[in-house]
Structures are given as structure tokens and as C-alpha cells.
C-alpha positions in Angstrom: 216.8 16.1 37.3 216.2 19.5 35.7 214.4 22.2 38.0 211.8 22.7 35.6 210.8 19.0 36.2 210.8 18.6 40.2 209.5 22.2 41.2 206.2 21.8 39.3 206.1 18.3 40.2 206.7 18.6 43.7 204.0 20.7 44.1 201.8 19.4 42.5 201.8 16.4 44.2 202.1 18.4 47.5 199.2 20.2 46.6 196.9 17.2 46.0 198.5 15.5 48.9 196.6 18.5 51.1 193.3 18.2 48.9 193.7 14.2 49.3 194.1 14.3 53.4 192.0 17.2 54.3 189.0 18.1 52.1 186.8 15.0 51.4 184.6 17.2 48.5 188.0 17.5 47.0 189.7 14.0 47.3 189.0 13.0 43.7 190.8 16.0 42.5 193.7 15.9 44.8 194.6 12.6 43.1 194.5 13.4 40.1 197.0 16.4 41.2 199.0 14.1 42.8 198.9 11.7 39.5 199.7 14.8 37.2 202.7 15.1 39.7 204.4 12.0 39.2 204.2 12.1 35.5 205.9 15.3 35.5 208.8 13.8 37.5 208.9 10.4 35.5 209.2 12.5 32.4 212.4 14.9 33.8 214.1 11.3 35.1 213.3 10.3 31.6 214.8 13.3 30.1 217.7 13.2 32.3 218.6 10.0 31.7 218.1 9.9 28.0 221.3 10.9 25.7 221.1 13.7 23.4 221.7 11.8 20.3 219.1 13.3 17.7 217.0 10.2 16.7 216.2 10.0 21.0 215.1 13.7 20.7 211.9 12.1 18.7 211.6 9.4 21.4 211.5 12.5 24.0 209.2 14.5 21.3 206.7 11.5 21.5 207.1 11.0 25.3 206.2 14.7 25.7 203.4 14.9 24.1 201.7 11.5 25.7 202.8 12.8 29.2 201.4 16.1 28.4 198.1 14.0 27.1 197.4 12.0 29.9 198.3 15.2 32.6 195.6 17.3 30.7 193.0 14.2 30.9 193.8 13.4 34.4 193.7 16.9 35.7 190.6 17.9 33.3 189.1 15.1 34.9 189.8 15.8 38.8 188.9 19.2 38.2 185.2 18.3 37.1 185.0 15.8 40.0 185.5 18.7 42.3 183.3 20.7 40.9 180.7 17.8 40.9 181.0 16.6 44.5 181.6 20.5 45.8 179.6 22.4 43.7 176.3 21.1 45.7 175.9 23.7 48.8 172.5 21.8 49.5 172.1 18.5 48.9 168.8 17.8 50.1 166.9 15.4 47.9 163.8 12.8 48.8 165.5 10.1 47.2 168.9 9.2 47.6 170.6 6.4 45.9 173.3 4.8 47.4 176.0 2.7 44.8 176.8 -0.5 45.6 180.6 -2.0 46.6 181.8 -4.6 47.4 180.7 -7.8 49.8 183.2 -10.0 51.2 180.8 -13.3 52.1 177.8 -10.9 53.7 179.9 -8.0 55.2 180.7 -5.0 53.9 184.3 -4.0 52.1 186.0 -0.9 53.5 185.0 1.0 50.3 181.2 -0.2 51.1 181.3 0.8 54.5 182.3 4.0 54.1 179.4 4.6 51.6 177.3 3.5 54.3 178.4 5.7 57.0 177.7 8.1 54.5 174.6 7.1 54.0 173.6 6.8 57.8 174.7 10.6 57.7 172.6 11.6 55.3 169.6 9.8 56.6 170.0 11.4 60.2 170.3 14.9 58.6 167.8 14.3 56.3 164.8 12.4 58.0 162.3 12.6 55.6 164.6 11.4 52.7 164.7 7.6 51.5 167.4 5.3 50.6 167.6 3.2 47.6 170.3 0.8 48.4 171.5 -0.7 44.5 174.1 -3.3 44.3 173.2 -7.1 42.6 175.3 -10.1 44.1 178.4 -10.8 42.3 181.3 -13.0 42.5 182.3 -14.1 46.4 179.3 -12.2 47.6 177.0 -14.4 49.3 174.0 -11.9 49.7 172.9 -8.8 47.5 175.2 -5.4 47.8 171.7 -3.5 48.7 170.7 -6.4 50.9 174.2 -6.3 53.0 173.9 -2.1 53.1 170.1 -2.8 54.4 171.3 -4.7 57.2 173.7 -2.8 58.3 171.5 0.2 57.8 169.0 -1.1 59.9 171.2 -2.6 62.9 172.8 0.7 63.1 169.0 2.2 64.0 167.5 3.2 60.5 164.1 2.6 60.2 163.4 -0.4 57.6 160.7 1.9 56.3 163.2 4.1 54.6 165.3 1.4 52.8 164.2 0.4 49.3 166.6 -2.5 48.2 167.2 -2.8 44.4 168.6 -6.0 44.0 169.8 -6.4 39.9 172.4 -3.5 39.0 175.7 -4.9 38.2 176.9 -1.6 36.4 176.7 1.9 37.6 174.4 2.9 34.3 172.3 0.2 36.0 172.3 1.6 39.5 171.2 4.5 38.3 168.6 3.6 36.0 166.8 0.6 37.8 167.2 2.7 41.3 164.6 5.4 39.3 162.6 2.6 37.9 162.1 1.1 41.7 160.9 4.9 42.6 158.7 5.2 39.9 157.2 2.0 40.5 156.9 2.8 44.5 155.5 6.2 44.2 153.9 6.7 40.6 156.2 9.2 39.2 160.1 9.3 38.6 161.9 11.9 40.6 163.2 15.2 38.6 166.0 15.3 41.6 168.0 12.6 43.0 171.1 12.6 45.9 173.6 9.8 45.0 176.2 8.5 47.5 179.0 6.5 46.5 183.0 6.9 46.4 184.4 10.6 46.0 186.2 9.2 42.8 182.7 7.6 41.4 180.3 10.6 41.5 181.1 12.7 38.2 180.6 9.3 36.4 177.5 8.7 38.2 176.3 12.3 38.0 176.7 11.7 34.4 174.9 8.7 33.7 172.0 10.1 36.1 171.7 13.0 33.8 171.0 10.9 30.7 168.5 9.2 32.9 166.8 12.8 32.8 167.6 13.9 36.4 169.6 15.9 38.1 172.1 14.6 40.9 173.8 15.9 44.1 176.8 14.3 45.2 177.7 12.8 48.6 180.9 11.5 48.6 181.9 8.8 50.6 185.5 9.4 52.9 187.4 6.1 51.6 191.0 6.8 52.6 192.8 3.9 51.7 195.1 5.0 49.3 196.0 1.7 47.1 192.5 0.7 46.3 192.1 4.7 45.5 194.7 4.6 43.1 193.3 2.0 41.0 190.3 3.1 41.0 191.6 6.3 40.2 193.1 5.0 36.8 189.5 3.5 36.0 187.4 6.2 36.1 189.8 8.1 33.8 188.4 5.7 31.4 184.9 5.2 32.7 184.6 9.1 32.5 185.6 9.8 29.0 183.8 6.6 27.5 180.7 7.8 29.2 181.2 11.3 27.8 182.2 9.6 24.5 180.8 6.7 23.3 178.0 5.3 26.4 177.8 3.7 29.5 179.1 1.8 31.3 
């Protein structure tokens, strides 16, 4: 493989191996670095590989550009991610939603757990802020996702007081907007300024929808580190991103 391909790959995917393992504000970025890496090097084995014969040169043209396509949307992507979890230096905010995950029977996944303990973290440094915890009941969950994250909220010492359960999202849009409606119909009027907690690689797509709810959002990202489950995620938000930016929500 040329140098051309496995310098710039290398070190890119170096590069958001450090952002991955050591700066949680930075996570979502990192993999999309570390994504932007390996289609670099799949193109030079491609390109190495390939024989010069002239109709393949179009196949490479074409290769080329798609590579070059999905890097720029992947890395345009992560970038704004970081910027949207770390560009927050006080995230102080009455309300704070936190996004539903996953519920295995009535305990938390590992990618709901980890929102939690960010959650529990925010209450303690915060303790005049209040939780809404949004997540419906879906398939193999045999409670609510905000009434699993209220229990173990509130065995882990959280006063009950400060848990709002919203019990019918099933799509982040949803979270976002019923979550508002619940505080609206608690207090009278619908916050201007919301904190949202949820997976590092979910918060520009949440920020987003929260803003064409009318309010603005600071991000708390939740430190999920297993990797697999981060990588497909990864690949969906790409998606969720752009057709929120483009088309709606989702």
C-alpha cells in the first residue's frame, strides 16, 4: 500500500483512538476520526490491488469520490458533535432530560446505565435541577425506560421529588418534545433552556431536534465505552443527523 494511503490513515485513526479513550466530550468525534481512518486505508488496499487497465481507472474514479463523500460526511459530522457536547463550559439548567435506552426485562442496558450515572452526576452537582426521565416500553422491556431509570435513580439516593417520569416517547423527536410538554404541564410554562443527557454519539441529534422544539440544549454526554455497540450506533446517526438536518425527525 502506497504511503500516501497508510500515513494519513494511520493517523487518523491514532488520533481518534486518543480522543475515543481519553476525552469523553470528544468521543463522538474520535470515531468518526477513527472511521475516516479506515476508509482511507480500504481505499489504498483497493488501489493497490486493482490493475491498471484503463476501464478499472473509472472504477477507482468512482470509488474515490464515494470514499472521499462518506470521509467528508463522517468527519463533518464528528466535528459538530464535539463542538456540541464541548462547546458547553456551563451546563447548568433546571431541567434536564435524560434519553431513554435500552431495558433488558426491568434492568438497565450498559448504554442506559451509563446515562444514568450521568445523570446521578448531574443531579449531585446540580441540586436544585430536576430530571425528566423519557423512554416508553418497547420490545423485551417489561417496564417503561423512564420508570427503570426512576428506580434506579431513586435506590441509588435521589430524592423521588426530582424525577418526573414521561412514559410515551418511542423516538428521540418524541423525548424531546413530550419531555417539554410534561414541564409545561408541571410548572405552567415551557422552559427557554434545557440540559439533555444521553450517549456522546446522540447529543448533536438531540440538540437538534430540541432546537426546533424552540429551546436551547446543553449536552451531557454519557461515558459508554463499549466499542461494538459504539460503532453501530456510530453508522446511525450519520443518517439520523443529516435526515434531521434535511428532511425531519426522527
Amino acid at each position: 500500500m502506497r504511503r500516501r494511503y497508510w500515513l494519513p490513515g494511520g493517523a487518523l485513526i491514532g488520533v481518534g483512538l486518543v480522543l475515543r479513550l481519553f476525552f469523553v466530550y470528544l468521543h463522538f468525534a474520535g470515531m468518526f476520526l477513527m472511521g475516516v481512518g479506515a476508509v482511507v486505508l480500504l481505499f489504498g488496499l483497493v488501489d493497490a490491488l486493482l490493475p491498471r487497465f484503463v476501464w478499472l481507472r473509472v472504477v477507482r474514479l468512482v470509488m474515490r469520490i464515494g470514499a472521499g463523500l462518506v470521509a467528508l460526511a463522517m468527519l463533518v459530522t464528528g466535528i459538530a458533535v464535539g463542538v456540541a457536547c464541548g462547546g458547553s463550559k456551563n451546563p447548568e439548567a433546571d431541567y434536564v432530560v435524560v434519553l431513554g435506552a435500552g431495558v433488558n426485562g426491568t434492568a438497565p442496558s450498559r448504554s442506559l446505565r451509563a446515562r444514568l450515572h450521568a445523570a446521578q452526576t448531574y443531579l449531585e452537582t446540580y441540586p436544585n435541577a430536576v430530571a425528566v426521565l423519557s423512554g416508553g416500553q418497547g420490545k423485551g422491556e417489561s417496564i417503561t425506560e423512564a420508570e427503570c431509570m426512576y428506580r434506579w435513580l431513586t435506590e441509588r439516593g435521589v430524592d423521588p421529588s426530582r424525577l418526573w417520569k414521561e412514559e410515551r416517547a418511542t423516538t428521540t423527536a418524541e423525548n424531546l418534545r413530550y419531555s417539554l410538554d410534561l414541564i409545561e404541564e408541571r410548572t405552567g410554562q415551557r422552559p427557554e433552556h434545557i440540559a439533555i443527557v444521553s450517549s456522546a454519539y446522540h447529543l448533536l441529534r438531540a440538540q437538534l431536534l430540541a432546537r426546533r422544539e424552540g429551546v436551547t440544549a446543553v449536552c451531557c454526554p454519557a461515558n459508554d465505552m463499549n466499542t461494538g455497540y459504539s460503532v453501530q450506533m456510530v453508522v446511525r446517526e450519520i443518517f439520523g443527523v443529516w435526515y434531521t438536518l434535511l428532511l425531519g425527525n426522527l
